[in-house]
C-alpha positions as a printed NumPy array, in Angstrom:
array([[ 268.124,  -92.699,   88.164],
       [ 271.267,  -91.426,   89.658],
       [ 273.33 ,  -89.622,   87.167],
       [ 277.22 ,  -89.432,   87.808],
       [ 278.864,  -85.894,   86.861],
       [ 281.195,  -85.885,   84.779],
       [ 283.86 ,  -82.816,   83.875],
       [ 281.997,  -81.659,   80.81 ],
       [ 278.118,  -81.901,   82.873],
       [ 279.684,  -79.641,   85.666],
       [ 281.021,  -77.495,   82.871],
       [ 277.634,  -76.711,   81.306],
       [ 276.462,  -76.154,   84.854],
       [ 278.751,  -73.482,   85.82 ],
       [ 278.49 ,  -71.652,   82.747],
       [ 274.897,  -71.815,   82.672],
       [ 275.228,  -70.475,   86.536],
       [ 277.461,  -67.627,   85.512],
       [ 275.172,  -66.746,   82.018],
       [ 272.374,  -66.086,   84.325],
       [ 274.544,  -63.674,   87.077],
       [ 275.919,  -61.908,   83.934],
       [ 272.108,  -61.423,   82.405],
       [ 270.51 ,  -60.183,   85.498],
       [ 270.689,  -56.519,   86.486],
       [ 270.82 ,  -56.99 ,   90.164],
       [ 270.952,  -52.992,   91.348],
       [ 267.656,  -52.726,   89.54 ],
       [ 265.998,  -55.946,   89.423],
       [ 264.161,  -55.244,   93.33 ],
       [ 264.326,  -50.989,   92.557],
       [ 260.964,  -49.099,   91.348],
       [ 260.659,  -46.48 ,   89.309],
       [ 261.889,  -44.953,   86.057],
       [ 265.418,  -43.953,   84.323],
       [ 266.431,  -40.38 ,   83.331],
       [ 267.709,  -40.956,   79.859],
       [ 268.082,  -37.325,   78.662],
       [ 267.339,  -34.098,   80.105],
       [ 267.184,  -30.649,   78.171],
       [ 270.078,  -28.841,   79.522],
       [ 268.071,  -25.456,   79.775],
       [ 265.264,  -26.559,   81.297],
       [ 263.642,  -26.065,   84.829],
       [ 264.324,  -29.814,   85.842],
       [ 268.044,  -29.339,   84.616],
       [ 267.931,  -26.07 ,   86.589],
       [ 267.395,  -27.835,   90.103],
       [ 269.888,  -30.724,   89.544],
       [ 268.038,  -33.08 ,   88.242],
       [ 270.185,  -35.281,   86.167],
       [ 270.684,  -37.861,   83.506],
       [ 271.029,  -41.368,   85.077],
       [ 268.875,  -40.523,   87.857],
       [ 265.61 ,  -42.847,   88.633],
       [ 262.774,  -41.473,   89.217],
       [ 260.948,  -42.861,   92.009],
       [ 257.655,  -40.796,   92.619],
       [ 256.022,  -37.278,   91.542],
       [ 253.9  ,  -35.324,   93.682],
       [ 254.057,  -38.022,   96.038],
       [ 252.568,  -40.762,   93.699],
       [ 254.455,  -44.051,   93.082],
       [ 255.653,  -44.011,   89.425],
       [ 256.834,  -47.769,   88.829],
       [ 257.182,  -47.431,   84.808],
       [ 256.358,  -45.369,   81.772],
       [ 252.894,  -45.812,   81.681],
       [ 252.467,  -44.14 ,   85.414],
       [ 254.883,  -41.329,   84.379],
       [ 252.751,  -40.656,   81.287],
       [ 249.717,  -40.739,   83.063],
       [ 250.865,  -38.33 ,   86.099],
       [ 252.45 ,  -35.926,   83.271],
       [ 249.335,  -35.93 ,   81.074],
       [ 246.874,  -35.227,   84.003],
       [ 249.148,  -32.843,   85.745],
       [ 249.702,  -30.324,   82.918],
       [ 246.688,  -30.531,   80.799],
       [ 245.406,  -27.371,   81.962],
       [ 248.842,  -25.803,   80.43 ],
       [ 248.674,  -23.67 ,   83.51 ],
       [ 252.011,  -22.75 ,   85.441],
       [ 251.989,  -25.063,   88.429],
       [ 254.229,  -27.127,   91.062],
       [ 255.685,  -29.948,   90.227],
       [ 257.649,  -32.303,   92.609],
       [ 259.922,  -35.05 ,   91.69 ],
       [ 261.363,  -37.324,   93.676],
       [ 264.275,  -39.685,   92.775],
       [ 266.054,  -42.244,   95.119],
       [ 268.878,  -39.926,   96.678],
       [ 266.905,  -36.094,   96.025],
       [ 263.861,  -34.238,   95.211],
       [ 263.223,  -31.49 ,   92.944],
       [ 260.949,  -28.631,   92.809],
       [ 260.099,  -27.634,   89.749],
       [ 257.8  ,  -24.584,   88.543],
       [ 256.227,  -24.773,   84.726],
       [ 253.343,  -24.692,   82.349],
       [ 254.852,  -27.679,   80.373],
       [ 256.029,  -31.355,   81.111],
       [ 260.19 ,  -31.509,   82.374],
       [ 261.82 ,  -31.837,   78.947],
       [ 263.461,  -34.966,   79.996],
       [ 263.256,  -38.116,   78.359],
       [ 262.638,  -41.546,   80.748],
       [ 262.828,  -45.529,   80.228],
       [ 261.661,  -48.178,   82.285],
       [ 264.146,  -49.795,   84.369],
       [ 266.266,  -52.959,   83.004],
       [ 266.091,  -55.524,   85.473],
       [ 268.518,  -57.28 ,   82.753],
       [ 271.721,  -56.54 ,   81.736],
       [ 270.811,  -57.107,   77.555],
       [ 271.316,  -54.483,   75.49 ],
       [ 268.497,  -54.346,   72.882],
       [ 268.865,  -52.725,   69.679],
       [ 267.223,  -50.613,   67.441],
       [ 264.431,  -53.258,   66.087],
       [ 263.168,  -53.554,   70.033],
       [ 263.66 ,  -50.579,   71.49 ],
       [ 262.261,  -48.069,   68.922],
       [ 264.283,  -45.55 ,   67.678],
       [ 266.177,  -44.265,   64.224],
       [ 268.884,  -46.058,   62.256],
       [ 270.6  ,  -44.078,   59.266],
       [ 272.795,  -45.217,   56.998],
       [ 275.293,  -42.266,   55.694],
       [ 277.779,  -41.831,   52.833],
       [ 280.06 ,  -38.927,   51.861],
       [ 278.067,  -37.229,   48.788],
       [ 280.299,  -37.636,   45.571],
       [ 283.311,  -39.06 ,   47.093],
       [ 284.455,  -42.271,   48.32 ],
       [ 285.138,  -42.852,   51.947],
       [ 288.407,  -43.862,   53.332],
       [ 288.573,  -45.814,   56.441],
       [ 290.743,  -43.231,   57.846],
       [ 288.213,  -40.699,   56.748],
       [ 285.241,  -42.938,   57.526],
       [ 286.357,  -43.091,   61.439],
       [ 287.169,  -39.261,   61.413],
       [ 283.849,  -38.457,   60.306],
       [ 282.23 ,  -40.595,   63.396],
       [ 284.322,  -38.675,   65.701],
       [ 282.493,  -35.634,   64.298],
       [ 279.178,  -36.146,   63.757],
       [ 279.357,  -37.911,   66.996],
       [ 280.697,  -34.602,   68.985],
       [ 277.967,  -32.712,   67.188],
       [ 274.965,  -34.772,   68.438],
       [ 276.732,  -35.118,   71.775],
       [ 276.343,  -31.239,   71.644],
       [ 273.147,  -31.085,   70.272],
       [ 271.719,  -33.083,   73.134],
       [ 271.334,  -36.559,   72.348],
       [ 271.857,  -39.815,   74.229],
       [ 271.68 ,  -43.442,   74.042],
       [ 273.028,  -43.518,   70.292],
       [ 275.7  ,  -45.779,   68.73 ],
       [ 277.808,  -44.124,   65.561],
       [ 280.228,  -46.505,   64.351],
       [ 282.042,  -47.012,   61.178],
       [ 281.08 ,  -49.719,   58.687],
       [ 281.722,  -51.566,   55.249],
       [ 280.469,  -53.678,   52.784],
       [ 281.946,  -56.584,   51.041],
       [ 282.836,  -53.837,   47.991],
       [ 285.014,  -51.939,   50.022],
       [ 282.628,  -48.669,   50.476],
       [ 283.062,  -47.162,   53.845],
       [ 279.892,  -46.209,   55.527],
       [ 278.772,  -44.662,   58.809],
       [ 275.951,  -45.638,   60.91 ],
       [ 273.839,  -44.044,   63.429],
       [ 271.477,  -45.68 ,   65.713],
       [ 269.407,  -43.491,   68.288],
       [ 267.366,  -45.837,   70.365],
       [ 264.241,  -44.524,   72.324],
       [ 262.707,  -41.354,   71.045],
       [ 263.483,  -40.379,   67.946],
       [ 264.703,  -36.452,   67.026],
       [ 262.551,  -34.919,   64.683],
       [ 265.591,  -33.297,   63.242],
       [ 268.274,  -36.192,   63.072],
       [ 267.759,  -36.422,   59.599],
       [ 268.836,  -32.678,   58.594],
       [ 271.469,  -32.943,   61.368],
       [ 272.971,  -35.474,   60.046],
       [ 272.54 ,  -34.772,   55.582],
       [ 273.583,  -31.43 ,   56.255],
       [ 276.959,  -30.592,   56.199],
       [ 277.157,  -27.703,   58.864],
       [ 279.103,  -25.091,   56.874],
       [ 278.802,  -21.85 ,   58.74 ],
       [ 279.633,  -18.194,   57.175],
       [ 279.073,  -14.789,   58.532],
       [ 280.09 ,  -12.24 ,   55.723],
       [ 279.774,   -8.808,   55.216],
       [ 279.695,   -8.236,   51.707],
       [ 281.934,  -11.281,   50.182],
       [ 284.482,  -10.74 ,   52.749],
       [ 283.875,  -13.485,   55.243],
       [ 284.169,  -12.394,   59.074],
       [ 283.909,  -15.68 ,   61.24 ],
       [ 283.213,  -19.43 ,   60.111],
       [ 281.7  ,  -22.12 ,   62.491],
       [ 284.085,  -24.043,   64.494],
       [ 286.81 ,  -23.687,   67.316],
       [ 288.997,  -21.439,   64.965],
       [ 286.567,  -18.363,   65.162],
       [ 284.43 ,  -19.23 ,   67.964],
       [ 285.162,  -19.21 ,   71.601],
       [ 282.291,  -19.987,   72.82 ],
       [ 278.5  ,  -19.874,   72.102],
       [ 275.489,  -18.981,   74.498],
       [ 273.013,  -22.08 ,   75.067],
       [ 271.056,  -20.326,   78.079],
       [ 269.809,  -17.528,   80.138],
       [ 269.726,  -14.311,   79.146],
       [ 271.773,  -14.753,   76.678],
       [ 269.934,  -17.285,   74.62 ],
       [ 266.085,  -16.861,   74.232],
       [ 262.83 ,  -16.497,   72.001],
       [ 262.626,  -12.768,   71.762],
       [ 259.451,  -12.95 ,   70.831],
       [ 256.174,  -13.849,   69.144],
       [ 253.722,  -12.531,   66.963],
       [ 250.773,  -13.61 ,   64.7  ],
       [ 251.142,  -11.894,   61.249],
       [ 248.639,  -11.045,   58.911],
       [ 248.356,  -14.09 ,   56.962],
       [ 247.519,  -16.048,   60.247],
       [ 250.307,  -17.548,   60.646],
       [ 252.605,  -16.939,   63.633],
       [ 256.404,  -16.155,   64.136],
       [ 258.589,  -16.525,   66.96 ],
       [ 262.175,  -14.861,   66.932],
       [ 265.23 ,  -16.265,   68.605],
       [ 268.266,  -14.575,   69.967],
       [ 271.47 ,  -15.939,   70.953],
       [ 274.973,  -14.67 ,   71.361],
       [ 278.154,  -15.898,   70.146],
       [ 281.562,  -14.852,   71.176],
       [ 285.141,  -14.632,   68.636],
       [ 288.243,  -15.268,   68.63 ],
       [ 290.374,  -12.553,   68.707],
       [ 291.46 ,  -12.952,   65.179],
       [ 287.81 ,  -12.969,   63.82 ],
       [ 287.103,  -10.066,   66.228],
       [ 289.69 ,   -8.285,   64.392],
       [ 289.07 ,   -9.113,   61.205],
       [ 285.246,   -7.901,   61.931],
       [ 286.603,   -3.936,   62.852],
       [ 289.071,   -4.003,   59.742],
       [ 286.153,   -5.445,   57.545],
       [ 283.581,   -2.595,   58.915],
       [ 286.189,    0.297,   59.123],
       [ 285.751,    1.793,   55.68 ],
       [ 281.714,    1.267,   55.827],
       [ 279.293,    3.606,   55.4  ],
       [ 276.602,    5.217,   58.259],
       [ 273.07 ,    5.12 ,   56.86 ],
       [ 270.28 ,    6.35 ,   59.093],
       [ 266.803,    4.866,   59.381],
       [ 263.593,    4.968,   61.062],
       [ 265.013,    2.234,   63.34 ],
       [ 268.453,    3.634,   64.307],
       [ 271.191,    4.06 ,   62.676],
       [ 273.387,    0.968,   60.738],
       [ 276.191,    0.397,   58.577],
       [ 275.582,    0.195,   55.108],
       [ 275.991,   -3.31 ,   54.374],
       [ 274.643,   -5.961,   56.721],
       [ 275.673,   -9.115,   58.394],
       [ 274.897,  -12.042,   55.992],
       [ 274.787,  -15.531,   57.51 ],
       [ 275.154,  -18.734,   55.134],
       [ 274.665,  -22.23 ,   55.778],
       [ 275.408,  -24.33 ,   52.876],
       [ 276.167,  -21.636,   50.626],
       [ 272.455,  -20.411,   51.202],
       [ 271.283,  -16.792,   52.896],
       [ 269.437,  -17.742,   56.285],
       [ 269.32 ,  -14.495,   57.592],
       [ 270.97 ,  -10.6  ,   56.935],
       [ 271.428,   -8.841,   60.551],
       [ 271.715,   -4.884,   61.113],
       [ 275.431,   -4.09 ,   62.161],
       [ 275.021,   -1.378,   64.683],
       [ 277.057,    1.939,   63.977],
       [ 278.995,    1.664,   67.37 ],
       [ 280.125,   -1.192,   66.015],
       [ 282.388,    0.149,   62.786],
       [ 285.949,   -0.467,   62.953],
       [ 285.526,   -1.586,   66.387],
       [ 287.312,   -5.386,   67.978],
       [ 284.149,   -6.658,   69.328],
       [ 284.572,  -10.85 ,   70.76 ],
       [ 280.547,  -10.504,   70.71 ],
       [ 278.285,  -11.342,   68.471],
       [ 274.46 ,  -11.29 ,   68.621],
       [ 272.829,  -13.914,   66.311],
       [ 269.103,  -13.797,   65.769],
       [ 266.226,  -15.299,   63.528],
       [ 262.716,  -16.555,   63.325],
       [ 260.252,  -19.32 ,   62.435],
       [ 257.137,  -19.707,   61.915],
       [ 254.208,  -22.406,   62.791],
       [ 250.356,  -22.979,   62.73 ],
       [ 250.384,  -22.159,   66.132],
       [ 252.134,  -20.36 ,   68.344],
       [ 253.789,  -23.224,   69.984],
       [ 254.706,  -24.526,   66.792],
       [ 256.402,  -21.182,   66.115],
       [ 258.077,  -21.422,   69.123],
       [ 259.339,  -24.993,   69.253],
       [ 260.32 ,  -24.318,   65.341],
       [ 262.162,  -21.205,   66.819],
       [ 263.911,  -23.393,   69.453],
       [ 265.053,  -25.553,   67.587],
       [ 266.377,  -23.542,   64.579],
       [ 267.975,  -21.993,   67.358],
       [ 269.937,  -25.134,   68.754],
       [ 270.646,  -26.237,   65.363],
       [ 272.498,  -23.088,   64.921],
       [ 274.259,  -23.021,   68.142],
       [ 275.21 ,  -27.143,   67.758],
       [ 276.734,  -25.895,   64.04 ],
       [ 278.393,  -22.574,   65.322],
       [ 280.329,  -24.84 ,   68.084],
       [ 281.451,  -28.272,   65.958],
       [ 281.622,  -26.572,   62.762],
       [ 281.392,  -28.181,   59.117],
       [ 282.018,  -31.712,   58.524],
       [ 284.879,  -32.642,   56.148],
       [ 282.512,  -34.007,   53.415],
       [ 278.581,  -33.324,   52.392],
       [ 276.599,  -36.185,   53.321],
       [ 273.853,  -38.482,   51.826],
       [ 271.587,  -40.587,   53.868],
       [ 271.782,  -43.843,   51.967],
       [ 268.918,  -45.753,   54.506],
       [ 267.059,  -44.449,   57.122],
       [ 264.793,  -46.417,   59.032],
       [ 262.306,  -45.993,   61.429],
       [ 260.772,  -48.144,   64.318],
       [ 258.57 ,  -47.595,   67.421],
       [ 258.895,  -48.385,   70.626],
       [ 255.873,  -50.271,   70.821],
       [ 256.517,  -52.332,   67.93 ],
       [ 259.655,  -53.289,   69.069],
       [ 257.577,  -54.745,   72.313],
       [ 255.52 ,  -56.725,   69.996],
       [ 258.831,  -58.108,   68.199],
       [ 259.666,  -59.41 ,   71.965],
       [ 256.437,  -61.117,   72.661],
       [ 255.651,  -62.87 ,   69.503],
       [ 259.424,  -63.969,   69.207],
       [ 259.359,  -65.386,   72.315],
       [ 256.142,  -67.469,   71.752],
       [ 257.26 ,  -68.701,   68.569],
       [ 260.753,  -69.638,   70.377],
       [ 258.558,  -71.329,   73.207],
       [ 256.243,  -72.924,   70.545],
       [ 259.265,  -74.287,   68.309],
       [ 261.296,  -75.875,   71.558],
       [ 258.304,  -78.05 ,   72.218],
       [ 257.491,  -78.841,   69.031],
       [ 261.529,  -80.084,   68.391],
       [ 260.944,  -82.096,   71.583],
       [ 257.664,  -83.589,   70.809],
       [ 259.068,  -84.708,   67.166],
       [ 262.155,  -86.25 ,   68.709],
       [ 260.014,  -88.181,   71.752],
       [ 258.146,  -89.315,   69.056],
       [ 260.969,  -90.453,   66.715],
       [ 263.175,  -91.666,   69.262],
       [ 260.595,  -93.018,   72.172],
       [ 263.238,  -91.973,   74.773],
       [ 263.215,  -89.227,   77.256],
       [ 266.855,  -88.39 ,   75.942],
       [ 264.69 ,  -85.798,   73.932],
       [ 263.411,  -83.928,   77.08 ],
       [ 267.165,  -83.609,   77.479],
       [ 267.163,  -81.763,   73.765],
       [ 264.425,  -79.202,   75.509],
       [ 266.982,  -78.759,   78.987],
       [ 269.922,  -78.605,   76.249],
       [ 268.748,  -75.968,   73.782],
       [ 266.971,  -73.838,   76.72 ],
       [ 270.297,  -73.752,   78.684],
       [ 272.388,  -72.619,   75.571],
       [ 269.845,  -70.136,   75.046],
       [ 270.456,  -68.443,   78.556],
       [ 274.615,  -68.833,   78.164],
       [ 274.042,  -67.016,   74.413],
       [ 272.253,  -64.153,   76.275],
       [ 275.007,  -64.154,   78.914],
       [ 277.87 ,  -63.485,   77.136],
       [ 276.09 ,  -61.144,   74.459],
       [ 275.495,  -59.296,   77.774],
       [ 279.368,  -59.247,   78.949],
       [ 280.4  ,  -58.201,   75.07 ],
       [ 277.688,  -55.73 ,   75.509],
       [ 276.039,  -56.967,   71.842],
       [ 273.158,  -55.289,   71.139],
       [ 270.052,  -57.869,   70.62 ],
       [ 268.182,  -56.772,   67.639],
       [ 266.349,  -58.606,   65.282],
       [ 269.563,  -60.08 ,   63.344],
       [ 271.   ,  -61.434,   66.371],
       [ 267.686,  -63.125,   67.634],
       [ 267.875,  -64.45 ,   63.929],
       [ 271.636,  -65.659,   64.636],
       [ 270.494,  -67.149,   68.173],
       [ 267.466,  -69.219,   66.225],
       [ 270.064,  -70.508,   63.512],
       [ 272.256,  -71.404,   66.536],
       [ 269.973,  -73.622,   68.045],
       [ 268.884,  -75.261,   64.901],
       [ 271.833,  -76.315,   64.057],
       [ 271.953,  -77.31 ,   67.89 ],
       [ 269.061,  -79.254,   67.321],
       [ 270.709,  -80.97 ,   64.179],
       [ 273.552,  -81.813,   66.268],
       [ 271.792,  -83.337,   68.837],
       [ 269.824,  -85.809,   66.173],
       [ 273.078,  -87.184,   65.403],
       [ 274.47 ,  -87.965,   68.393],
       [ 270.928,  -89.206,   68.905],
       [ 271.256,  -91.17 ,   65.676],
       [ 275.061,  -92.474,   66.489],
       [ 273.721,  -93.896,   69.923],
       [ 270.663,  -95.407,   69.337],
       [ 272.002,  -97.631,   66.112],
       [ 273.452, -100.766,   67.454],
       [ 276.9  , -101.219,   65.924],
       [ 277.889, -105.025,   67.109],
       [ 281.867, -103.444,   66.382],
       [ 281.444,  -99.726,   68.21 ],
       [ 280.349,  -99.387,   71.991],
       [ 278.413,  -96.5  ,   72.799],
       [ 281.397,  -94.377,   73.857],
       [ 283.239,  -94.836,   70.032],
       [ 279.536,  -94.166,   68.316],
       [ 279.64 ,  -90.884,   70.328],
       [ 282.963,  -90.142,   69.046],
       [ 281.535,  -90.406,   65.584],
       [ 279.033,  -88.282,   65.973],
       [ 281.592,  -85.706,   67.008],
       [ 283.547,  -85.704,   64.247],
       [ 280.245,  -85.004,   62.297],
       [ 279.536,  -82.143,   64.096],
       [ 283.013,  -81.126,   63.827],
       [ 283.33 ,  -80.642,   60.482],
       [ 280.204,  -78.793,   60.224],
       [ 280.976,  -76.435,   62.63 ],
       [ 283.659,  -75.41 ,   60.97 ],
       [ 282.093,  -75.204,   57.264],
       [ 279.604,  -72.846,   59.303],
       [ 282.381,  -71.127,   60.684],
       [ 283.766,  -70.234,   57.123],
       [ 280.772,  -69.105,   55.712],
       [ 279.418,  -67.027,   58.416],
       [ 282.527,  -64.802,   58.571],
       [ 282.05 ,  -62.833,   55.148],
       [ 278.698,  -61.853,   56.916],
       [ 280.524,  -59.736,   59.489],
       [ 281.158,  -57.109,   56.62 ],
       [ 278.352,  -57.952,   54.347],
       [ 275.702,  -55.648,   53.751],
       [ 277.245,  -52.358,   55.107],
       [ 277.121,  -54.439,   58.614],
       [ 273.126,  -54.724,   58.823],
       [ 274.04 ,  -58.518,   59.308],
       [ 276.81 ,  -58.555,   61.632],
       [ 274.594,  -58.974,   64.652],
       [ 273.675,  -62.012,   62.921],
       [ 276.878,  -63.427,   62.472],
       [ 278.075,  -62.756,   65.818],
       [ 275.557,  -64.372,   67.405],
       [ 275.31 ,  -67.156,   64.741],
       [ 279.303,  -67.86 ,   65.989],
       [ 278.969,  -67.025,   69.445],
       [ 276.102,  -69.799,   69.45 ],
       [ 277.398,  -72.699,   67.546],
       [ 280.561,  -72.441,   69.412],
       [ 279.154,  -72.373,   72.67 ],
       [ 277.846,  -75.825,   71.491],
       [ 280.366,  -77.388,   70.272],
       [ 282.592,  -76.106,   73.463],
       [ 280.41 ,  -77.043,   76.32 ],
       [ 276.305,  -78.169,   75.459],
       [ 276.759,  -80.315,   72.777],
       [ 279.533,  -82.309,   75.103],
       [ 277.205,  -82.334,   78.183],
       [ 274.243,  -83.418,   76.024],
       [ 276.91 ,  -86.757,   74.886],
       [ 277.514,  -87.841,   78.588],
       [ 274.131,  -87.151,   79.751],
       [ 272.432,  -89.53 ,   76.513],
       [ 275.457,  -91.833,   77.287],
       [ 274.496,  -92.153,   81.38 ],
       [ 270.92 ,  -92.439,   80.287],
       [ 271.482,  -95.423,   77.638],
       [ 273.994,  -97.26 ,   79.846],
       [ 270.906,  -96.86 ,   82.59 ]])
């Protein structure tokens, strides 16, 4: 059978052509090896220039295609926790590295696609966050994502999406998404509202923030774990260390606030006679000895210290580490503008995200043929083998230009794509039905035309009802309706037209 193209078949063509050039990553889809996503800025690896965005190509000379090789390389390498060589390679450099632990730096497996895939199939954290006891604005809602966004960007975190949202009540929301690993921390990062004071007595000498701060240590000698010690009770504790230094104003305000204290001597040295109190929250963290060189004099430098403690002593010293970089992260954004209550947080692995993919793209597999077999058997044409070229093809142009709007594909929006093509599928019956009735008044072209102004009109009651979903449920369903919208009118635009002339070249055959 020789089938003439028409405008609308070389339509669905070209888009299909340019769906699949947008959806393939082609400066990774022939490269091995494995994506830098973060990288602790103090550590050894950060040290010798190894960055974020670099791929990772081999260490200590062996291949490392994916995840699974880098975990296996890593595991075998430093289970001796023994200081030792480490050599990693990446497409433009290599890096020598000397440790007794794994790089701190967090890797992905290259996408040879260019779909972004959300939280449900990646793995990662998704919170959903009010202001405690008052009502957000959406002024005060996109303010507040500007914040909490420059404090994680501080603290060290990457591939995350903060964006403002709302429900269909008019509460203003914001929500975080941090795909990959999660932080063991995001949660008090984020519920806590960061308000930093250093007083001496109740007179308050420097809050967090640009105001008072110029600028605080994250490194060398200048930020470290003193020390650590196992106590008595078998426990141990690590101390921390880091210094901070004022604005001139606070620095001032520090030798007029100290001026008028008191000497006292002890076994230790000898101190003022109050101390250095330091509040987050309202609540006493820690109560630092203010040197007697210090009284009444402008000092921009500040030495901040505490401790943790931990089963073990590397739990002591991560604990310390990162009680440490909270600290620091709070010290240099400052307090947010409103306390703040996680309303939904919500956890997934990366692994179960993998088995999302698999089994929802069997069951898509599984339903296509099943929707073809049913119409073959209905209609005893191969028109419905078309349906099966049809509803694959406006799969592929979905996924296309989800990947030029950059639309994360999580499970709503696979949910959106499946409604898509069912109502694709529905489509598809009528025009079907409208061209295999024989109407003695209506040639196939006109019963066509019918069918048309069927799917028309419900397009468009789909339209109406889809759009309240954009806002609806603090915008946990907007990746739904996106896709949902994005799909139907991709069908009624181009497939469901190319599908008409195809079934009418096919009966007229």
């Amino acid at each position: 059978m020789k089938i003439k193209f028409t405008f609308r078949i070389w339509l669905w063509i070209i888009v299909l052509a340019l769906a699949l050039i947008a959806i393939l990553n082609f400066s990774n889809l022939f490269q091995k090896g494995i994506l830098v996503d973060n990288i602790e800025q103090n550590s050894s690896a950060f040290e010798q220039g190894l960055r974020q965005g670099q791929i990772i190509t081999s260490i200590d000379g062996k291949s490392v295609s994916n995840i699974d090789d880098y975990s296996k390389i890593i595991n075998e390498k430093f289970a001796s926790g023994e200081r030792i060589k480490t050599t990693i390679t990446t497409t433009d450099s290599e890096y020598v590295i000397y440790s007794d632990t794994p790089p701190e730096i967090t890797v992905s497996d290259l996408s040879k696609t260019n779909i972004q895939t959300g939280l449900d199939l990646s793995g990662g954290a998704r919170a959903l966050v009010k202001a405690k006891d008052h009502k957000l604005s959406s002024s005060e809602a996109n303010d507040l994502v500007g914040m909490v966004s420059n404090r994680l960007n501080i603290y060290g975190i990457s591939d995350m999406t903060i964006r403002p949202v709302s429900d269909l009540s008019g509460n203003n929301y914001m929500l975080i998404e941090i795909a990959g690993a999660t932080p063991k921390d995001l949660e008090n990062l984020i519920s806590q509202q960061g308000k930093f004071e250093a007083k001496i007595g109740n007179e308050t000498v420097f809050i967090g923030g640009e105001k008072d701060i110029s600028s605080v240590a994250r490194g060398g000698q200048e930020s470290y774990i003193s020390k650590c010690e196992q106590s008595s009770s078998s426990q141990y504790f690590c101390e921390f260390k880091f210094v901070v230094y004022l604005s001139q104003e606070a620095a001032e305000r520090h030798a007029d606030i100290t001026k008028d204290l008191d000497i006292n001597s002890t076994s230790q040295g000898n101190y003022l006679s109050k101390k250095l109190d330091l509040y987050l929250d309202d609540n006493l963290v820690e109560s630092l000895l203010i040197n007697e060189n210090l009284k009444g004099r402008v000092t921009p430098q500040i030495a901040i210290s505490g401790s943790e403690a931990g089963e073990t002593q590397s739990d002591a010293y991560n604990s310390a580490q990162e009680e440490m970089k909270k600290l620091q992260t709070i010290l240099m954004t400052g307090s947010l503008p409103f306390q703040l209550e996680i309303v939904k947080l919500d956890t997934i692995s990366p692994t179960l995200g993998k088995d999302f993919m698999k089994y929802i793209f069997i069951a898509g597999i599984a339903a296509l043929l099943s929707v073809t077999i049913i119409l073959f058997i209905r209609y005893r044409t191969k028109s419905a083998f078309v349906s099966l070229l049809i509803c694959t093809s406006e799969i592929i142009i979905i996924l296309g230009v989800a990947a030029i709007m950059r639309q994360d594909l999580d499970l709503p929006a696979i949910a959106g794509i499946l409604a898509a093509i069912g109502t694709g599928v529905d489509d598809q019956i009528v025009v079907l039905d409208e061209t295999m009735q024989k109407r003695a008044s209506l040639n196939i072209k006109q019963r066509i035309k019918r069918a048309f102004i069927i799917i028309l009109g419900a397009y468009f009651t789909s339209l109406v009802s889809l759009l309240p979903l954009l806002s609806a449920g603090a915008g946990l369903l907007k990746g739904f309706a996106i896709m949902t919208i994005i799909g139907i009118t991709i069908g009624v635009l181009i497939t469901r037209p190319a599908f008409a002339d195809i079934i009418r070249i096919i009966e007229k055959e």
